[in-house]
SERO-4910 file (N, C-alpha, C, O; in steps of 0.05 Angstrom, whole numbers):
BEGIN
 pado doro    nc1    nc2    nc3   cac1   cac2   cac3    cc1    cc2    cc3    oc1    oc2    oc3
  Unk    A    512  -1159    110    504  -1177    132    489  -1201    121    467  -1199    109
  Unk    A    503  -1225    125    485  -1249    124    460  -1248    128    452  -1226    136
  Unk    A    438  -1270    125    411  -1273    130    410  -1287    155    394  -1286    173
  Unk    A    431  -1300    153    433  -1325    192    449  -1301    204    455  -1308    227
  Unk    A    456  -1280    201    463  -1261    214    435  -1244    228    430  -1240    252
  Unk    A    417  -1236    205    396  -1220    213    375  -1231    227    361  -1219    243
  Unk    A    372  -1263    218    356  -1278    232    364  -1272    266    348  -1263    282
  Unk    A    385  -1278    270    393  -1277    295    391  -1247    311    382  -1245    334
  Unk    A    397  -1232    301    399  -1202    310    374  -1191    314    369  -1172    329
  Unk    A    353  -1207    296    317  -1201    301    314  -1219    319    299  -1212    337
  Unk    A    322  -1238    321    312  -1263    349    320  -1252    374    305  -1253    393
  Unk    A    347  -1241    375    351  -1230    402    336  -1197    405    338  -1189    429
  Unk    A    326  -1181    390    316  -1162    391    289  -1168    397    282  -1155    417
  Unk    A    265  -1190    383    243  -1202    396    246  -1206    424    229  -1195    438
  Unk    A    270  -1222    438    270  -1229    469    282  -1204    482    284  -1203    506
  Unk    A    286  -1194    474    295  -1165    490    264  -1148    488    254  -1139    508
  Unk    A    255  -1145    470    226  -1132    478    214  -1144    487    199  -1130    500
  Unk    A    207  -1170    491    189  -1186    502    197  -1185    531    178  -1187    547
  Unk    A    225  -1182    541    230  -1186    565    229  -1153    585    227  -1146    609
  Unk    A    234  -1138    555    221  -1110    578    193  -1108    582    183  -1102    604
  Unk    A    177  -1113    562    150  -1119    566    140  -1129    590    127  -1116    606
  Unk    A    149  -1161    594    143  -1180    611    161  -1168    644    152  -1178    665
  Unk    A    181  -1152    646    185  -1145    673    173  -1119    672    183  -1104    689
  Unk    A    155  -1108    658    132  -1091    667    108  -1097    675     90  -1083    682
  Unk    A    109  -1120    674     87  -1140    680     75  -1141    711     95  -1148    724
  Unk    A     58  -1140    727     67  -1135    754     68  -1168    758     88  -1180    766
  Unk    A     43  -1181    750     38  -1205    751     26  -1222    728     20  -1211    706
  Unk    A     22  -1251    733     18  -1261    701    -10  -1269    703    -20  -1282    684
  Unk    A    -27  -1261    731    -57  -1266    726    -64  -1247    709    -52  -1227    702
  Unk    A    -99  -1261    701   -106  -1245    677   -113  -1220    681   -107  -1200    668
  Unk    A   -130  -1223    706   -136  -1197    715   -116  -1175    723   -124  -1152    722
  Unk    A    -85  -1181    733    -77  -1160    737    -55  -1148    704    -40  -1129    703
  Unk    A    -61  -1169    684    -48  -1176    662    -63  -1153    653    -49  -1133    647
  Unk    A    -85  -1150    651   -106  -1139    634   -116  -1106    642   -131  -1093    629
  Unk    A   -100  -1098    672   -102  -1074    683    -89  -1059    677    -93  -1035    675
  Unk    A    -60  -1080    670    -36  -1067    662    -39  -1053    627    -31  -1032    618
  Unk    A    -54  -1077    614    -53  -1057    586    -74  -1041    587    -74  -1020    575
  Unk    A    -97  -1048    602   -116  -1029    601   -114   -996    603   -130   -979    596
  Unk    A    -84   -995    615    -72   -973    631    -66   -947    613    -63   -923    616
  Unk    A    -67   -965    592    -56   -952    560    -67   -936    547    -57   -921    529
  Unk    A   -101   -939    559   -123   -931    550   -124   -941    513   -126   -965    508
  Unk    A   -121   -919    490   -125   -923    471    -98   -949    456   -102   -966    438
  Unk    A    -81   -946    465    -57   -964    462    -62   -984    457    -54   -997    437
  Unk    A    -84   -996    482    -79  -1021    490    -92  -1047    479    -93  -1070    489
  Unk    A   -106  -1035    449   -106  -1062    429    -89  -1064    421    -79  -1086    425
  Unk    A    -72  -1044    401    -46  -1046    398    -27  -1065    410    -17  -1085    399
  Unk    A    -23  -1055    436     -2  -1072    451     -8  -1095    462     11  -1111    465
  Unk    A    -39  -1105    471    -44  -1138    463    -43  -1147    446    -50  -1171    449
  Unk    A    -36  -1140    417    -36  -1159    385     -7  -1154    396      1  -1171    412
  Unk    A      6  -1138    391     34  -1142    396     54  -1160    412     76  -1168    404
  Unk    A     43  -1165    437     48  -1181    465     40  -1215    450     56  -1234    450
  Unk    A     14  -1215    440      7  -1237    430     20  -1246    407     28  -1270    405
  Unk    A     23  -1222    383     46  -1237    365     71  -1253    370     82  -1271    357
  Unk    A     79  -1237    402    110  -1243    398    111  -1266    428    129  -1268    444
  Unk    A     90  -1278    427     84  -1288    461     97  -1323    457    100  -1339    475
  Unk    A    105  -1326    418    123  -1355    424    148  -1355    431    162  -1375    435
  Unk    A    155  -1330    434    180  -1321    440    192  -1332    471    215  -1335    478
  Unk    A    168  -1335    484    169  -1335    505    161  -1356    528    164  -1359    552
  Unk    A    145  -1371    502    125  -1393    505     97  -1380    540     88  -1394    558
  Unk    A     95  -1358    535     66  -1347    548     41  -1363    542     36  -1367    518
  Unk    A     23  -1372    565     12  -1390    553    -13  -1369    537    -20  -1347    544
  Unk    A    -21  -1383    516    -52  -1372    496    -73  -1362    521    -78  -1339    529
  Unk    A    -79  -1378    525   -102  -1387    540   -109  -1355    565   -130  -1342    568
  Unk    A    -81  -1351    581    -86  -1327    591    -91  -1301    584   -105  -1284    594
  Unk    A    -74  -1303    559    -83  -1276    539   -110  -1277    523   -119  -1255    514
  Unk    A   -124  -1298    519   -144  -1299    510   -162  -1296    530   -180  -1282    520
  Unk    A   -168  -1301    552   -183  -1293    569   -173  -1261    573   -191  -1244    567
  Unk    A   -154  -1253    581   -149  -1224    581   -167  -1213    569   -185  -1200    579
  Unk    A   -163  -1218    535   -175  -1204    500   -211  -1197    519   -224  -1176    522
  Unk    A   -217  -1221    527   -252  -1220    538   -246  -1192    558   -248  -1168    555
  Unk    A   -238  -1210    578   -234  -1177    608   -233  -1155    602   -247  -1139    615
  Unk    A   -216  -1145    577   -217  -1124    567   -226  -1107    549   -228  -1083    550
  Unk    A   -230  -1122    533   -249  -1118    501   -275  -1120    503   -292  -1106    490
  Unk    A   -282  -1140    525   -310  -1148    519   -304  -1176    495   -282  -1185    487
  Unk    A   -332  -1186    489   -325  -1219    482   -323  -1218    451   -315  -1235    436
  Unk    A   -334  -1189    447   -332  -1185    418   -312  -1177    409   -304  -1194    392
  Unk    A   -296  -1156    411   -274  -1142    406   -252  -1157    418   -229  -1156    408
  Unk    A   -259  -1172    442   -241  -1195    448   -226  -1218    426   -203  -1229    422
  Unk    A   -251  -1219    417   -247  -1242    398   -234  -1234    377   -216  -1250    371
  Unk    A   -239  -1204    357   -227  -1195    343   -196  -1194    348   -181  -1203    331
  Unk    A   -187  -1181    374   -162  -1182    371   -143  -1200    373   -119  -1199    367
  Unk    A   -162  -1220    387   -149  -1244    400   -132  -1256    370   -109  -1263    368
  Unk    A   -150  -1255    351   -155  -1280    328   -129  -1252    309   -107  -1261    302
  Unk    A   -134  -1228    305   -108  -1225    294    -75  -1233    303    -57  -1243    289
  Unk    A    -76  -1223    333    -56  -1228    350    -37  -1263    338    -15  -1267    327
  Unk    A    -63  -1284    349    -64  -1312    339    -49  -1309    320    -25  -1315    321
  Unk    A    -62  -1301    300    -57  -1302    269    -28  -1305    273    -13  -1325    274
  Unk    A    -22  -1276    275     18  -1266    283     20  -1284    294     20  -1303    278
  Unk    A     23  -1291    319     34  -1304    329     44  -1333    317     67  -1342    315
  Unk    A     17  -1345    311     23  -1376    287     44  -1370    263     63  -1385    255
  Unk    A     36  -1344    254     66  -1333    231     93  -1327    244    114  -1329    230
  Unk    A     93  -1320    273    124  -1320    278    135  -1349    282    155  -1359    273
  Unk    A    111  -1365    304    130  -1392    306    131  -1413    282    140  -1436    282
  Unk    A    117  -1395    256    121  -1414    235    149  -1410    214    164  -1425    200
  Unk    A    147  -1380    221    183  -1363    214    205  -1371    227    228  -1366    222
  Unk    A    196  -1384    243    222  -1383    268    228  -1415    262    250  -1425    260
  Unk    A    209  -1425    260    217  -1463    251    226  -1467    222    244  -1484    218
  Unk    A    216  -1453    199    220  -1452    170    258  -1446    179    276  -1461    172
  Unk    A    259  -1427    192    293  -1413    191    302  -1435    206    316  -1451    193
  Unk    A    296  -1440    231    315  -1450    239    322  -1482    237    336  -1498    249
  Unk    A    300  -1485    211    299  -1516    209    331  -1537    202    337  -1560    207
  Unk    A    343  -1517    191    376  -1527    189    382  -1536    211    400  -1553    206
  Unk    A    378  -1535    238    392  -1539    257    392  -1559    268    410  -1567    282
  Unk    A    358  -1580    259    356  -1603    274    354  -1620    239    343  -1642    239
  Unk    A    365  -1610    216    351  -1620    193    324  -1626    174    317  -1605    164
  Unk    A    311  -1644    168    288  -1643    152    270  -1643    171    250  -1629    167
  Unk    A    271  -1662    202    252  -1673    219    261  -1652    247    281  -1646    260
  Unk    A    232  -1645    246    232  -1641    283    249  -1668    297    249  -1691    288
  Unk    A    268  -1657    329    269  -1684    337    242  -1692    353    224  -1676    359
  Unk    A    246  -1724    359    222  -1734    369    204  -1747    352    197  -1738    331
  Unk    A    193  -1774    364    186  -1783    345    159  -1774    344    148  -1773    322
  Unk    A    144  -1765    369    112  -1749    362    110  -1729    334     98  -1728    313
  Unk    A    137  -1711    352    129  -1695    331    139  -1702    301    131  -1689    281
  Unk    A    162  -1726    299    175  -1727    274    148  -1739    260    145  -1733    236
  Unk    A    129  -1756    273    103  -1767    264     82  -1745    253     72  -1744    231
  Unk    A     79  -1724    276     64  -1703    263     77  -1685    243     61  -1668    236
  Unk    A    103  -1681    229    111  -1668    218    102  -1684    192     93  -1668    175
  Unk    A    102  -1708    184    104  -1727    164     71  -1722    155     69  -1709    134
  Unk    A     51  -1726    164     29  -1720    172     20  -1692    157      4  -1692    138
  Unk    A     31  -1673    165     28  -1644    154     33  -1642    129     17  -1632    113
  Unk    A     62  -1653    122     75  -1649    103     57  -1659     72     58  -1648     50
  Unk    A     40  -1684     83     23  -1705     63     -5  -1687     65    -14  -1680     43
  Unk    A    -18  -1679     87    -38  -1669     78    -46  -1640    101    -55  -1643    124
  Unk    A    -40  -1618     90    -19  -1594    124    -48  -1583    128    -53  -1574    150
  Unk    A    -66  -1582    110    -93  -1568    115   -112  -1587    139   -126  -1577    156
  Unk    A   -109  -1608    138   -136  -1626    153   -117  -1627    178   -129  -1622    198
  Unk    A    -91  -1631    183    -78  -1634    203    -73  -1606    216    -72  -1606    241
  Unk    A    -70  -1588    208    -68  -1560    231    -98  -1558    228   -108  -1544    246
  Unk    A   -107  -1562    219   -141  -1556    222   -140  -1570    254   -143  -1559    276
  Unk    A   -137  -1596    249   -146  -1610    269   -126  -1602    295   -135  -1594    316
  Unk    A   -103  -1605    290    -79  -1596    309    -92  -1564    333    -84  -1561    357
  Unk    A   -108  -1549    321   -107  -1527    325   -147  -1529    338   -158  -1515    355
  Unk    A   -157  -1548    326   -175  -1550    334   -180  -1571    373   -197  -1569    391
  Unk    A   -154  -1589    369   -162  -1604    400   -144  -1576    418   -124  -1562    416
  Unk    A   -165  -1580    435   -162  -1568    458   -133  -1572    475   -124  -1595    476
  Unk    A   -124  -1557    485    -95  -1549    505    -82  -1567    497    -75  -1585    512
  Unk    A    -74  -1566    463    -42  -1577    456    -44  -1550    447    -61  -1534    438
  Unk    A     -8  -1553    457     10  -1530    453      2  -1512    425      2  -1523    403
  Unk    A     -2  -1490    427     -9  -1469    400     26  -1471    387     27  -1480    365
  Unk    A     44  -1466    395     72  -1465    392     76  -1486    379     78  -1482    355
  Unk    A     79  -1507    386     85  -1532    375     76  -1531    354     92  -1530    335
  Unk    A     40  -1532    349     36  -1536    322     53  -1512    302     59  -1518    279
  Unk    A     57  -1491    311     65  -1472    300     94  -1478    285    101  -1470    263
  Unk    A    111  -1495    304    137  -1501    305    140  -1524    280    152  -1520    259
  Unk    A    129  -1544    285    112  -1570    266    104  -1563    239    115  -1575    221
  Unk    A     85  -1545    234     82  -1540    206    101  -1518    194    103  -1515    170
  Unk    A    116  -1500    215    134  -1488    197    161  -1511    187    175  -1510    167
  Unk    A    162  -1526    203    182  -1550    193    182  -1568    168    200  -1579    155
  Unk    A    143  -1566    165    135  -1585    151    139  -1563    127    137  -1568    103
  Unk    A    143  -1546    134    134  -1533    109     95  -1527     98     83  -1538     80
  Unk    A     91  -1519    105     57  -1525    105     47  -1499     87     49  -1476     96
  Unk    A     39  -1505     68     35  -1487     46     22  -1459     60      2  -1461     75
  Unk    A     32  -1439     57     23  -1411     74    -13  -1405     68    -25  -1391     84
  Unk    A    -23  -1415     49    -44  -1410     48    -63  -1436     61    -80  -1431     78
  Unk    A    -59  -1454     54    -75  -1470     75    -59  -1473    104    -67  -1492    118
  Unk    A    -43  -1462    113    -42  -1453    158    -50  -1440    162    -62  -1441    183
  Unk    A    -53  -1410    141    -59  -1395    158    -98  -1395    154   -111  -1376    164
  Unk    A   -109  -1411    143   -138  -1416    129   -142  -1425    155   -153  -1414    173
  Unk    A   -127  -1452    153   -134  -1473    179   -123  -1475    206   -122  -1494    222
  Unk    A   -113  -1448    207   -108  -1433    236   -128  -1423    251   -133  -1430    274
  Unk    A   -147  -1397    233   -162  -1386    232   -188  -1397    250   -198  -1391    272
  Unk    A   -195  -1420    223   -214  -1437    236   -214  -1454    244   -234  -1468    244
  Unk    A   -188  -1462    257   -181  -1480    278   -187  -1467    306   -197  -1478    326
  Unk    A   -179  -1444    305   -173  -1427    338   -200  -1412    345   -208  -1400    365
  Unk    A   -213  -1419    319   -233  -1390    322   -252  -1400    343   -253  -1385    363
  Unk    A   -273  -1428    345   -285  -1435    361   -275  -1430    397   -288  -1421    415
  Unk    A   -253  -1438    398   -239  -1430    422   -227  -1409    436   -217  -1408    459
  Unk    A   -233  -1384    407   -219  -1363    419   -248  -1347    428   -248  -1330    447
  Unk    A   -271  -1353    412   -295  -1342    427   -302  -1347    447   -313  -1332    463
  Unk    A   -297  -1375    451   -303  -1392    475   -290  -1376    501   -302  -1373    522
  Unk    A   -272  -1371    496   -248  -1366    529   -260  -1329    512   -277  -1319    528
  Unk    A   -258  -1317    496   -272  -1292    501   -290  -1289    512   -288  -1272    529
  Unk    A   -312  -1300    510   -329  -1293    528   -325  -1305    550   -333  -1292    569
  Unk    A   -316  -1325    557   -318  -1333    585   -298  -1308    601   -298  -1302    625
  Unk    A   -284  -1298    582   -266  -1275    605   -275  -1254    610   -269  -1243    632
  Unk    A   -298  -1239    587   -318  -1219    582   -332  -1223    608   -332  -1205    624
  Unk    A   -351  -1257    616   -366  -1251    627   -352  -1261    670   -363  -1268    691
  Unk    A   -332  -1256    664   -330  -1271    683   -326  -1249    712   -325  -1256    736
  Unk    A   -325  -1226    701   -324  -1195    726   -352  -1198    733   -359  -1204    756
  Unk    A   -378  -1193    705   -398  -1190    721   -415  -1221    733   -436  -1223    746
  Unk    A   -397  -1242    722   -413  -1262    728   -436  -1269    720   -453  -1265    737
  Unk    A   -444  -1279    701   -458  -1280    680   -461  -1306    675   -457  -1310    651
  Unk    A   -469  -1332    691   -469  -1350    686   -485  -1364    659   -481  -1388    654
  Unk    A   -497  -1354    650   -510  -1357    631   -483  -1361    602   -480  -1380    586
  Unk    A   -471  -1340    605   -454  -1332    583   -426  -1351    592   -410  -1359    575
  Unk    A   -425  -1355    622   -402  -1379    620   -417  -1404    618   -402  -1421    607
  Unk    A   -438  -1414    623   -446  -1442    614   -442  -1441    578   -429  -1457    564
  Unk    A   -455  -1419    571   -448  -1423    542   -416  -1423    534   -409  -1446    530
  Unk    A   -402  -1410    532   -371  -1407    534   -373  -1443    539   -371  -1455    518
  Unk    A   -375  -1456    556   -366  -1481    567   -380  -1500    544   -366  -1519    537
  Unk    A   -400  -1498    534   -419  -1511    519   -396  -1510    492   -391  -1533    485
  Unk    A   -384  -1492    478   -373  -1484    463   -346  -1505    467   -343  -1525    452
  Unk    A   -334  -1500    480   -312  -1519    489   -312  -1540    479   -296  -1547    462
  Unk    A   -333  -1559    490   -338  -1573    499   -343  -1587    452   -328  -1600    437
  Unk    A   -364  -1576    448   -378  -1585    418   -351  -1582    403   -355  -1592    380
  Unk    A   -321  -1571    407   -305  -1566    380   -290  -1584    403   -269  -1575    412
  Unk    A   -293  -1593    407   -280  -1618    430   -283  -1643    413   -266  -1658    405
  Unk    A   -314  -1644    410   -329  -1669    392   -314  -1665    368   -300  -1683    358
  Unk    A   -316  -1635    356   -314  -1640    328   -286  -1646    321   -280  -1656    299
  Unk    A   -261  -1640    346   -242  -1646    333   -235  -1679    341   -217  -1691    330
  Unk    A   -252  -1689    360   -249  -1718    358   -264  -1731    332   -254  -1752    325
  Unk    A   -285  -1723    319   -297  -1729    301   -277  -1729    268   -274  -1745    250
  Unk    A   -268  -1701    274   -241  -1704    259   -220  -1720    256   -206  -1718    236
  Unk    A   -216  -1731    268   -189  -1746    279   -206  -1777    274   -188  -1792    267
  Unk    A   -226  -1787    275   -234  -1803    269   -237  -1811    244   -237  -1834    236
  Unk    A   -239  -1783    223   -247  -1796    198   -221  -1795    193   -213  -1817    186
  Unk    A   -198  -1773    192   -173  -1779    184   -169  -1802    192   -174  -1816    172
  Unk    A   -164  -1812    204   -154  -1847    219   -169  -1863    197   -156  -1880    186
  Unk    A   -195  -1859    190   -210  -1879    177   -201  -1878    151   -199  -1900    139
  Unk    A   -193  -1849    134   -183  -1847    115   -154  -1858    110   -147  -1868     88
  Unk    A   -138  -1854    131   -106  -1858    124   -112  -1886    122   -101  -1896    103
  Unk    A   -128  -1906    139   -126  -1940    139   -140  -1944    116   -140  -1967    107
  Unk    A   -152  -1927    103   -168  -1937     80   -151  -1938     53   -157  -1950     33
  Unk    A   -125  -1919     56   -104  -1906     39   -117  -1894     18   -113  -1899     -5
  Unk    A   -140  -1871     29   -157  -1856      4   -147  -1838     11   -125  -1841     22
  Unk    A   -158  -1811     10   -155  -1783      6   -154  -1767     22   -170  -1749     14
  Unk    A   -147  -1761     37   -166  -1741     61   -172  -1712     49   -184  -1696     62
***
């Protein structure tokens, strides 16, 4: 069996579990998201890293499962699983763009992303850093983008890590505290947001200053 054979035979086997998964689903709020694996009892870290690995499959947004990780884990263990789950997940849509990059050729289409692909390719650490650090752009995309670019496996998955990590504590605890209401712990959660907000505009500033300068980043 070919390799564009197996590729394919694993791609439709990913959407076939993802889709029995997801029509066990009752609903896609967090809270009744999070009843459902809870249900699992010991299972059900397991089966949120799993759901989360395979969630580009499906394009599920981050953001709900990461609040889930809080609801159910708590903000600590939240966070832990959240950030492995992440991890997988950035490695499948970076497998899935590396393979299927034959199909659209060297470039994503589009010129955003054919711009951000060019970008990665020249310097892939400061740009998924940053990519991963602004707030509600697509986790997928960047995923899709640097597997295109090719983005050396050890600096994505570095600058995945601590790209997501500020935000994955952030929405952990805000999901942790949000049953007992804990305003304290969502002003902070929000405070958090808010500072890797700065830093990734602060980012994006010096790259800009560096690329016009044609030095180093």
């Amino acid at each position: 069996m070919t390799r564009s054979k197996k590729l394919v035979i694993g791609l439709l086997a990913g959407f076939l579990l993802v889709a029995v998964i997801v029509n066990n689903v009752p609903a896609f709020s967090a809270e009744e998201l999070s009843g459902w694996i809870e249900s699992l009892g010991p299972w059900a870290p397991v089966l949120y890293i799993v759901i989360y690995a395979l969630r580009p499959l499906i394009f599920f947004p981050a953001s709900i499962l990461t609040l889930t990780g809080g609801i159910l884990f708590g903000a600590w263990f939240g966070t832990l699983y959240t950030l492995i789950g992440a991890t997988l997940s950035a490695v499948v849509g970076y497998i899935m763009a590396e393979r299927l990059r034959a199909l659209w050729g060297k470039a994503v289409p589009g010129k955003r992303l054919a711009a951000a692909q060019q970008q990665m390719e020249t310097n892939g650490f400061l740009y998924v850093l940053w990519f991963r650090l602004v707030p509600f752009l697509n986790f997928d995309v960047v995923s899709y983008v640097a597997g295109a670019a090719r983005v050396k496996w050890v600096a994505y998955i570095t600058a995945t890590i601590l790209g997501m990590l500020p935000g994955t504590i952030a929405y952990n605890f805000l999901g942790g505290s949000l049953l007992d209401g804990d305003w304290r712990v969502i002003s902070a959660a929000i405070l958090v947001v808010l500072l890797f907000t700065l830093a990734s505009w602060l980012l994006k500033k010096r790259m800009t200053k560096q690329a016009d300068g044609g030095g180093d980043l």
